[in-house]
C-alpha positions in Angstrom: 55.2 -227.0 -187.7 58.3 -229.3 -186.1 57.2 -231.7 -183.7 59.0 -231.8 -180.2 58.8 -236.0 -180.3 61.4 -237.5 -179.9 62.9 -240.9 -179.5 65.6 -241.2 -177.3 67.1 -244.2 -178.3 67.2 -243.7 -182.3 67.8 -247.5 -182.7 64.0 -247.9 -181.8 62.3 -245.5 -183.7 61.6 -248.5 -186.5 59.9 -250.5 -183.7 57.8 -247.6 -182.1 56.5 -247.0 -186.0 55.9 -250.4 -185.8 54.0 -250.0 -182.7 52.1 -247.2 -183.7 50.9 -248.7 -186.5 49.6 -251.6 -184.6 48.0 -249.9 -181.9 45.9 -247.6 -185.2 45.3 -251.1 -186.7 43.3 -252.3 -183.4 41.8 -248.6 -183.3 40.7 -248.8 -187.0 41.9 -245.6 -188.1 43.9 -245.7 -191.4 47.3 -244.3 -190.4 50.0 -244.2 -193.5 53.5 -243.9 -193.4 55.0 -240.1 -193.1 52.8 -237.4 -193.1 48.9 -237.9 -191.5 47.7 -234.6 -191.8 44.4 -236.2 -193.0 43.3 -237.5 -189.4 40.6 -235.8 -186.9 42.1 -235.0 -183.4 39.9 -238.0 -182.1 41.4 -240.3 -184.5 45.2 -239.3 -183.4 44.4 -239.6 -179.8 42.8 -242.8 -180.0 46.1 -243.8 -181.7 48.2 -242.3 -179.1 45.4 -243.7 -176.0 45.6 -247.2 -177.0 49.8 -247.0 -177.6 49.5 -245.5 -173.7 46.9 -248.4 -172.5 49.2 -251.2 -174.4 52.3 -249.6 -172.3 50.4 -249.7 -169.0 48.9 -253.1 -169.9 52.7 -254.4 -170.8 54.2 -253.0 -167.2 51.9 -254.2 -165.3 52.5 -257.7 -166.4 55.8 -256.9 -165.9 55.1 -256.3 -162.2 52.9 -259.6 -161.9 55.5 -262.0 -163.1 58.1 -260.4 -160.4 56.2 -261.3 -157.9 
């Protein structure tokens, strides 16, 4: 099965892995490089939730310091 992700700028694919693998590390699921066929649904969308939350967190400081 392909996945429809996609980065749109390629350049910063190496920084979202980065980011992804941050966001399982404060999750505590053990996420691997490649293929994580291994994980539960739950486990993935914690992954994903907290990469989301991080991203709102982020822009919304972004807004504060505008002001």
């Amino acid at each position: 099965m392909r996945s429809n992700n996609r980065i749109v700028v390629p350049e910063a694919k190496d920084a979202m892995n980065k980011f992804k693998m941050e966001a399982a590390n404060e999750v505590g699921v053990d996420l691997k490089q490649g293929y994580n066929g291994h994980l539960t649904s739950r486990e993935a969308g914690s992954v994903g939730g907290q990469m989301v939350k991080k991203m709102i967190e982020s822009y919304e400081n972004k807004l504060k310091s505008e002001q």
